[in-house]
N, C-alpha and C positions, 0 to 999 in steps of 0.2 A: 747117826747115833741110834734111831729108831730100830735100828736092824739088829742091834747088840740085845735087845729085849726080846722081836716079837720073832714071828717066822719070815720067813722072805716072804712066803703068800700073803700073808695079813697086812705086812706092811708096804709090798704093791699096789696093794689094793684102796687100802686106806687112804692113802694118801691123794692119790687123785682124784680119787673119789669124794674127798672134800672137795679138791681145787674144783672140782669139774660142777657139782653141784652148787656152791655156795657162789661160785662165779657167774650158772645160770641165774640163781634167786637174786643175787647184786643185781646183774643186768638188768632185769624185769623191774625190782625196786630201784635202784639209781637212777640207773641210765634210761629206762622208759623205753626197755626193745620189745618189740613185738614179739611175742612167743606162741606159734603156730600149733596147732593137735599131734602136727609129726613130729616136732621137735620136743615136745609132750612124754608121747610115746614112745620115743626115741631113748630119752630119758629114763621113764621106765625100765626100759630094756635092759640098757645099761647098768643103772642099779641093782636089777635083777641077776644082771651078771655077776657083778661085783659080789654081792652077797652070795650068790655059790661058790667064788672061790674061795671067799672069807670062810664062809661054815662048811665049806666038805675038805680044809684040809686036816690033814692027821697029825701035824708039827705037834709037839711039844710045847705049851704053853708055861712059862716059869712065873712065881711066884713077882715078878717085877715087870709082869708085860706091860700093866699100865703106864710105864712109863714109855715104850715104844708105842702106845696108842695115841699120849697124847704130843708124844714129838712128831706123830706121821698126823695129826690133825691139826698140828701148828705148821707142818710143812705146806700142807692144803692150803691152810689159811691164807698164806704168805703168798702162792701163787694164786688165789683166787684174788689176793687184795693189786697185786702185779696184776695182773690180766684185765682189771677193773680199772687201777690207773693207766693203761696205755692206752687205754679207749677213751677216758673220759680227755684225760692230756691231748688225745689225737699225735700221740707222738710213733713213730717208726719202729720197728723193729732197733739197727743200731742205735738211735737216740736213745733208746730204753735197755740197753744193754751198756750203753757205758755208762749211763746214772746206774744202774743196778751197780755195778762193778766201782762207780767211784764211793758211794754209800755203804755197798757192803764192808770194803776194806778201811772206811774209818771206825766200823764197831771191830772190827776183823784181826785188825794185825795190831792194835793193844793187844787183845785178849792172846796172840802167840806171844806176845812179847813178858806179858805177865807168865804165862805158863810154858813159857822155855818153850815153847812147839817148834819152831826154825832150829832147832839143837836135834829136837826128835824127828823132825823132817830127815834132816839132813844125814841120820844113821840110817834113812832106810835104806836097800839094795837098791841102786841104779834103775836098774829095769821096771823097780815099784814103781819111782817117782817119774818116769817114763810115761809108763801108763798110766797115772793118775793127771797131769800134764796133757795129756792128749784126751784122754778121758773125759776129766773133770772141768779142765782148763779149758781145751779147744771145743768138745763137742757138746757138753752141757753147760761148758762158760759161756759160749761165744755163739756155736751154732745154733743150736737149740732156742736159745733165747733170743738172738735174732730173726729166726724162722717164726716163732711163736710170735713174738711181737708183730710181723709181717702178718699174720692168719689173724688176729686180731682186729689188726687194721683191715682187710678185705673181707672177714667172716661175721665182725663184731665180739662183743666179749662172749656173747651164751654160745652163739656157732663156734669158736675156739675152743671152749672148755669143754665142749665134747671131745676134742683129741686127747687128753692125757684118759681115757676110759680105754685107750688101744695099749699103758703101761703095764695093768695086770696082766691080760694075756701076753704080753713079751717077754715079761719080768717070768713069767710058767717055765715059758719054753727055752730062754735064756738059763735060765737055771739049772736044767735038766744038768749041760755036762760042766757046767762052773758047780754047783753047789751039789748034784746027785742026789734032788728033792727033784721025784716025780711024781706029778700032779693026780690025783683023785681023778675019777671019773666023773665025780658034780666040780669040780674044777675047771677040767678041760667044757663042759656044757658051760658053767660061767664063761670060760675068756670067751667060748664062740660068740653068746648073747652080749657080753661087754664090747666086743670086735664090732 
């Protein structure tokens, strides 16, 4: 829904950008992990990146972007607060994908059900729900969140939450021939230093 407001770049950005820092700061305050000078500076880096793709792109900002700001900062949140429970739970990669999945669809499918959404599903073209299905379902339902759970458990929470800082730069170049937003010159120097 973020993405109906801001630009692709900002909302790449933003969003892991939460997850990724407030998930290092959780770790250090919660969980009590050690946090090294390179994992420090690493950090840096990263945010450094981040914030050049945020401020060199050219997109068009609308009068209602704050609302794509703070739905990509509740996105964050929500994976930073994930990322924080599978470490503190010690729970697995799939353990924590099917609690995501059994929890999500109890707030989930009222809310289609109030808003006719399985009516609007079901007009889309075949080949949309296809790909949204494989997409949304198999690779950021199922894979993704069991891979991440997995790097959790061998990296900890602050070493994991450094991977989604690899989404802005992919979300750049992904875009190029899906959406035909090509990246700023301080853009692409962010994904590299985000990378």
């Amino acid at each position: 829904a973020a993405f109906i407001y801001v630009p692709l770049a900002h909302g790449a950005v933003l969003q892991p950008s939460t997850a990724a820092m407030s998930s290092i700061v959780a770790a250090i305050v919660l969980l009590r992990e050690k946090v090294t000078t390179s994992r420090i500076f690493g950090a840096v880096i990263i945010v450094t990146g981040i914030t050049l793709i945020a401020t060199g792109s050219t997109a068009t900002i609308g009068p209602e972007a704050w609302k794509g700001y703070v739905l990509s900062v509740m996105a964050g949140l929500c994976w930073a607060t994930f990322t924080i429970l599978i470490r503190y739970w010690n729970i697995g990669g799939l353990p924590a994908t099917a609690a995501a999945s059994v929890i999500s669809s109890v707030f989930v499918v009222p809310i289609f059900f109030i808003f006719d959404t399985f009516g609007r599903i079901a007009a889309l073209p075949v080949e949309t729900l296809i790909a949204q299905i494989v997409v949304q379902g198999i690779l950021a339902g199922v894979v993704a969140i069991v891979a991440y759970g997995r790097a959790v458990m061998h990296l900890g929470a602050s070493g994991a939450a450094l991977f989604p800082a690899l989404v802005p730069a992919t979300t750049l170049v992904v875009g190029i021939p899906v959406t035909g937003e090509w990246p700023t010159g301080i853009e692409w120097t962010g994904a590299v230093m985000a990378t």
